[in-house]
C-alpha positions as CSV (number, residue, x, y, z in Angstrom):
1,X,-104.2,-63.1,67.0
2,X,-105.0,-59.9,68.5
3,X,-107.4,-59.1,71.1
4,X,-108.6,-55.0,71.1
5,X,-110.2,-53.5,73.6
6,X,-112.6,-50.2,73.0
7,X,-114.0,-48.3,76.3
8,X,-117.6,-46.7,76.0
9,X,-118.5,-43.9,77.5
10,X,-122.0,-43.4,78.4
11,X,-123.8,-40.6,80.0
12,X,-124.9,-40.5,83.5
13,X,-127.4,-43.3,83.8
14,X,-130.9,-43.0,85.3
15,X,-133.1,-45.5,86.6
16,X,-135.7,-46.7,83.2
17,X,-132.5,-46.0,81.0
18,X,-132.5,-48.6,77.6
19,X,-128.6,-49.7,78.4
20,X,-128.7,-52.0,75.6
21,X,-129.8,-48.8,73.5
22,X,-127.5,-46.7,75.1
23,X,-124.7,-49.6,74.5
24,X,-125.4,-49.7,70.7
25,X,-125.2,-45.9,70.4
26,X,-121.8,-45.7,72.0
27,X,-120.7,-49.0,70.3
28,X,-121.6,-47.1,66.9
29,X,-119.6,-43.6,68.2
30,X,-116.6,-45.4,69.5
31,X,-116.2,-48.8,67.7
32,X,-117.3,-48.3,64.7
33,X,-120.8,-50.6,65.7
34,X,-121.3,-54.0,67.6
35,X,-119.7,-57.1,65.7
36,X,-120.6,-60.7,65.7
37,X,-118.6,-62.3,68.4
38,X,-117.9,-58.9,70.5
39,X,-117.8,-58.9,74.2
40,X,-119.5,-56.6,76.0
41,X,-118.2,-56.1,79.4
42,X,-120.7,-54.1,82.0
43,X,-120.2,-52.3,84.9
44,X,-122.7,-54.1,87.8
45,X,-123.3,-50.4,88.9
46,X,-124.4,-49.5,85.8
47,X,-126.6,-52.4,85.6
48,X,-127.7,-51.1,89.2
49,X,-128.8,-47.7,87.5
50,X,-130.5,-48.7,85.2
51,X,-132.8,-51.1,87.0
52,X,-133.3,-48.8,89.9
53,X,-131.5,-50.9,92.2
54,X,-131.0,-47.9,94.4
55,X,-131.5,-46.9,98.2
56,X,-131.3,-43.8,100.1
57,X,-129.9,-44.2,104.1
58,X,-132.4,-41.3,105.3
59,X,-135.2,-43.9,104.2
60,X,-133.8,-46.7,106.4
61,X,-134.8,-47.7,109.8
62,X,-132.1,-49.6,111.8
63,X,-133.2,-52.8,113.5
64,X,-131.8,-53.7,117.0
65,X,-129.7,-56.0,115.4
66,X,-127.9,-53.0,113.1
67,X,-128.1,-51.0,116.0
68,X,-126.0,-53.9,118.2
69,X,-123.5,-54.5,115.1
70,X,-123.1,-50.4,114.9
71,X,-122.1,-50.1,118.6
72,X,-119.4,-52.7,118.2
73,X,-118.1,-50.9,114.7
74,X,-118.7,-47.9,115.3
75,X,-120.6,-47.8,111.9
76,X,-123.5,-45.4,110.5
77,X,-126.5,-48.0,111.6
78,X,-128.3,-47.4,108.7
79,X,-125.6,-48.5,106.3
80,X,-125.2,-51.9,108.5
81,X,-129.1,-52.0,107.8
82,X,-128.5,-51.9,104.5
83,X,-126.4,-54.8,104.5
84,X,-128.7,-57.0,106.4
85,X,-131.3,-56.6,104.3
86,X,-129.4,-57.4,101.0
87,X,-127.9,-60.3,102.0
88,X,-128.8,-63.2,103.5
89,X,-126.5,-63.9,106.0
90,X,-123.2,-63.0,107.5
91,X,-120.0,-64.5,106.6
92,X,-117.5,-62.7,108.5
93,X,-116.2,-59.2,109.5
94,X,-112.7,-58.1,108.4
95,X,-111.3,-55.3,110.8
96,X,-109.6,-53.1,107.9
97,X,-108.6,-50.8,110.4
98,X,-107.1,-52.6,112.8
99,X,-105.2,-54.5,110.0
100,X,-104.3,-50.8,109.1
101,X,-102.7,-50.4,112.4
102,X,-101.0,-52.8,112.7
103,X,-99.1,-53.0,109.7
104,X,-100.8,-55.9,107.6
105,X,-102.3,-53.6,104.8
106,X,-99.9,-51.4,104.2
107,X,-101.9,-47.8,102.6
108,X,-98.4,-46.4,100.9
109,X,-98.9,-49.6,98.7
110,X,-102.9,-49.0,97.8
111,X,-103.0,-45.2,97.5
112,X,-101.2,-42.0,96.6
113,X,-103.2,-40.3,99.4
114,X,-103.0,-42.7,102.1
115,X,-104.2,-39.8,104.6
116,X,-107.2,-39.7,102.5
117,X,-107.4,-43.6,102.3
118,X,-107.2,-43.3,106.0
119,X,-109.8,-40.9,106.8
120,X,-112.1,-42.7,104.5
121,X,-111.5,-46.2,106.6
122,X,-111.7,-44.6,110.0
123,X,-115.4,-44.0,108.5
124,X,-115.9,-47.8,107.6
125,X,-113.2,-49.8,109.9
126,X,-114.8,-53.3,109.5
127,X,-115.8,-55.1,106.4
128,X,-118.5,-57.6,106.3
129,X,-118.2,-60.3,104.1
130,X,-122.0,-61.7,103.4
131,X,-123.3,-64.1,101.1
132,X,-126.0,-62.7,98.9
133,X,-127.8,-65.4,96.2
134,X,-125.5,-67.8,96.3
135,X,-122.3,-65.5,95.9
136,X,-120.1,-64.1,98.1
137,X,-120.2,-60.2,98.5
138,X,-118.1,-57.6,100.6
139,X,-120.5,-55.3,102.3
140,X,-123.7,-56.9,100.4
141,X,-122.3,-55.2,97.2
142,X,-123.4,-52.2,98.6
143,X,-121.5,-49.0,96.8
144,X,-121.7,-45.2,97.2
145,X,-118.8,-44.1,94.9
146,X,-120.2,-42.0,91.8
147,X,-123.3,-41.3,93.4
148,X,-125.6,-38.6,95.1
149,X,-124.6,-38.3,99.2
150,X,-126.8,-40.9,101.3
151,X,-127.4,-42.9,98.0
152,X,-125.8,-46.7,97.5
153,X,-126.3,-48.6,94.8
154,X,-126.8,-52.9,95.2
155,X,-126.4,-55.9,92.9
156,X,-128.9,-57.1,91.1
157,X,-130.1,-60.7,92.6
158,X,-129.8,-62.9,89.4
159,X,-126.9,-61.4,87.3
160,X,-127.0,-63.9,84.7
161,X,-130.5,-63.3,84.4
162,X,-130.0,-59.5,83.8
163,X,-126.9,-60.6,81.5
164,X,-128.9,-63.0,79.3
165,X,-131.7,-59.8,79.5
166,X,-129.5,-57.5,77.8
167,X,-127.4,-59.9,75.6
168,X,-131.3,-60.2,74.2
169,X,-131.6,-56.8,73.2
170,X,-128.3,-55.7,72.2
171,X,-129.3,-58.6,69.5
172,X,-132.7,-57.2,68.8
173,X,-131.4,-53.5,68.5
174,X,-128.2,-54.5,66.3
175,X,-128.7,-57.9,64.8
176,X,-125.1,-59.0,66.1
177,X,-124.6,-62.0,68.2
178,X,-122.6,-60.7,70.9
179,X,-121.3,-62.1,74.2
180,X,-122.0,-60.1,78.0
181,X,-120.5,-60.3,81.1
182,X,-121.4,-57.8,84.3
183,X,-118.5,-57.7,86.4
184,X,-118.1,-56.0,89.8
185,X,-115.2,-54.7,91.9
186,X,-114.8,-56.9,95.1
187,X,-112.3,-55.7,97.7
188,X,-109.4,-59.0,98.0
189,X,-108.1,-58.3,101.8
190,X,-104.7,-57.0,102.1
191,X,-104.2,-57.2,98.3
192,X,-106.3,-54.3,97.2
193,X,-109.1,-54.8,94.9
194,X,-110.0,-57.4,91.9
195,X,-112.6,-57.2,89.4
196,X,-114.4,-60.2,89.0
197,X,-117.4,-61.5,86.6
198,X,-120.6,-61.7,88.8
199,X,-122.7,-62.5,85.6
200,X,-122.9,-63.8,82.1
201,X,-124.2,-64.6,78.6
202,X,-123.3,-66.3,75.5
203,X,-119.6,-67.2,76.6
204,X,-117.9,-70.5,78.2
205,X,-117.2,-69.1,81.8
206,X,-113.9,-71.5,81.8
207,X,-111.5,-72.4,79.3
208,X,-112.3,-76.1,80.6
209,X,-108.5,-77.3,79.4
210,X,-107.8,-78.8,82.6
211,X,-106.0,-81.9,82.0
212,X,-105.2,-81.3,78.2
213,X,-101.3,-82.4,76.8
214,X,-98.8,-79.2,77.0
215,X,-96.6,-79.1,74.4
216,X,-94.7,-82.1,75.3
217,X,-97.7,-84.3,75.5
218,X,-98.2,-84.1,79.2
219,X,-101.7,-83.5,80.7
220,X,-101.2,-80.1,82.3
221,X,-102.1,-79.3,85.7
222,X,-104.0,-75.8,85.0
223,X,-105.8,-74.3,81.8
224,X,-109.4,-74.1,83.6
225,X,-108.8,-70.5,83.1
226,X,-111.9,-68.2,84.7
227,X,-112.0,-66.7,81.6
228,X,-115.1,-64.3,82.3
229,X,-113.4,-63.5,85.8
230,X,-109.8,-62.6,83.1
231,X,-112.2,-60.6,80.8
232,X,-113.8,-58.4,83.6
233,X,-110.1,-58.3,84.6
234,X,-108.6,-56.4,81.5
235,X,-111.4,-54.6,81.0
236,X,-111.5,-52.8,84.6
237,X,-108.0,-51.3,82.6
238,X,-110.6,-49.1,80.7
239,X,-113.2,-48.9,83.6
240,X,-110.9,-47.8,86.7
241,X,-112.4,-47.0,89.9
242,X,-113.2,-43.2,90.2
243,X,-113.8,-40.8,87.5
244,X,-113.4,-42.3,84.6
245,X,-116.7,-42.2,83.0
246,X,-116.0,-45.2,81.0
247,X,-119.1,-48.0,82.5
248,X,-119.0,-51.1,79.6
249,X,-116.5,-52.8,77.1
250,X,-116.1,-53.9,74.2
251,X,-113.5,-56.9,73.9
252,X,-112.7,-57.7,70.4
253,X,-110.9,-60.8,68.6
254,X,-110.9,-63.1,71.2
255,X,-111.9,-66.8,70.1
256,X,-114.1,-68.2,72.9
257,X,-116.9,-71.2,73.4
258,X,-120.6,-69.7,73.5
259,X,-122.6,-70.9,76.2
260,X,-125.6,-70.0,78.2
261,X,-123.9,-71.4,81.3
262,X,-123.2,-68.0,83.1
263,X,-121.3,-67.5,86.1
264,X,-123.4,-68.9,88.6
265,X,-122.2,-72.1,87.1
266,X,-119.0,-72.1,88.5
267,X,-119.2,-69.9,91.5
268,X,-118.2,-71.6,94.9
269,X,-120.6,-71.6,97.1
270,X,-120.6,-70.5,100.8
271,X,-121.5,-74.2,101.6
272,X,-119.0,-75.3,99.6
273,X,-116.2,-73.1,101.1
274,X,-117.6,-74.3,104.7
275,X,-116.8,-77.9,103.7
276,X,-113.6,-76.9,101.9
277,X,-112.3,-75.6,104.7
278,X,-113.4,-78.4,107.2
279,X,-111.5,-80.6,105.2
280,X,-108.6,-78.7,104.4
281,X,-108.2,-78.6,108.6
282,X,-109.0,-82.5,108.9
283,X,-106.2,-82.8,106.4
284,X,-103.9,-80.3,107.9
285,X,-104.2,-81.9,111.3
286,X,-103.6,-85.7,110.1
287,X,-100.7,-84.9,107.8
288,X,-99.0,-82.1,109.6
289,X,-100.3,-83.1,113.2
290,X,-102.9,-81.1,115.6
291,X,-99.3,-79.2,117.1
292,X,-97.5,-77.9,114.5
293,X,-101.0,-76.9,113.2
294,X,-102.4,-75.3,116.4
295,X,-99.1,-73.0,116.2
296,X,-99.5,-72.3,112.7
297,X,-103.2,-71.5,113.6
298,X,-102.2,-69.1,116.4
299,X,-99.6,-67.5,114.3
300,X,-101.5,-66.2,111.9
């Protein structure tokens, strides 16, 4: 079995572009055409683009509430604005910076020019975590990198929707069945960053093994593999993070289940974390005891 996968290169996207059109043009250049059973993997930016999912900072107006958040972080109120109003609420604020000072994210280990790294951080030094539709989002999805100065780029609000969109297309523009997944790059504290499937089309999101015999006849404790999550994964190999130029996809020769289940199928939810985590301390406490816990706690 062999699993290939073709970056396409696209040029600079404009709000009203056809990206399914675009898509099949590069597909022919670089990949010789779409095939039945491709997967096309899609930069949300991209997506963002396209769809005009755009907003300038000299158009917004801080509230007193961005203005009250920007005193305590120090950050450009209008970017905090920004955040409030493509999310619906706050999660929590991570102090990169602070973490930066002290040791716990280590910038030799995330960049060749860690003065650089640290320059750009002393411009953002917190991180808020938001949930946004159900999923949760560093800074709202907001992004700036690859674009004008002053202009950010946000998610779109149903990425499966948009997915199942241009799945649609692709189909009517090239007659092959093809799978899509829009993935995103989400910052994983302390670890660096992860790209992760935020929408989908046509594929199984999980491999859904859980539980199967191994090769001893044993259920196994595992194969629920993420497998749209893996996919946006291997293909952010092609995409990388700065200039690039390579937006979408194509992952070819890999057997998976169709579906229209999409990602938002299997996300955990910020209601769901809330009561993961009051159980995880109720269990903590009665197995481990509210001591040894509390110290763990204040370790930390």
């Amino acid at each position: 079995m062999k699993v290939e996968l073709i970056g396409l290169k696209l040029p600079e996207i404009k709000t009203g572009d056809d990206l399914a059109d675009l898509l099949v043009k590069a597909a022919s250049r670089d990949a010789g055409g779409l095939k039945d059973g491709d997967i096309i993997v899609v930069t949300s930016k991209v997506v963002s683009k396209a769809y005009g999912f755009l907003v300038e900072l000299k158009e917004i107006k801080p509230s007193a509430k961005a203005m009250n958040l920007s005193r305590e972080t120090g950050e450009d109120p209008r970017f905090i604005q920004a955040i409030l109003d493509h999310s619906d609420r706050l999660l929590f604020v991570l102090p990169v910076l602070k973490l930066v000072e002290k040791g716990v994210i280590d910038l030799q280990k995330l960049s060749r020019k860690p003065t650089k790294a640290l320059e750009l951080i002393r411009k953002f030094p917190y991180t808020f975590f938001v949930e946004r539709k159900g999923q949760v989002y560093s800074d709202a999805g907001l992004d700036a990198s690859n674009h004008p100065e002053g202009v950010l780029s946000f998610p779109p609000e149903d990425p499966d929707g948009v997915a199942r969109e241009l799945r649609r297309k692709l189909f009517e523009y090239s007659g092959k069945d093809v799978a899509v997944v829009i993935s995103d790059t989400e910052f994983m504290p302390f670890l660096g960053s992860l790209d992760i499937a935020r929408g989908s089309s046509g594929i199984q999101a999980t491999a859904k093994k859980f539980g199967e015999p191994d090769r001893y006849g044993k259920p196994k404790f595992g194969g629920a593999d993420c497998i749209v999550h893996e996919l946006a994964c291997a293909s952010a190999l092609l995409i990388g993070q700065t200039d690039e130029g390579i937006p979408a996809v194509i992952v070819r020769g890999l057997k998976y289940v169709r579906s229209e289940e999409g990602v938002s199928t299997i996300r955990l939810t910020p209601e769901d974390l809330e009561m993961a985590i009051k159980e995880i301390v109720k269990t903590s406490i009665k197995i481990l005891g509210l001591k040894t816990f509390t110290k763990l706690l204040l370790s930390v």
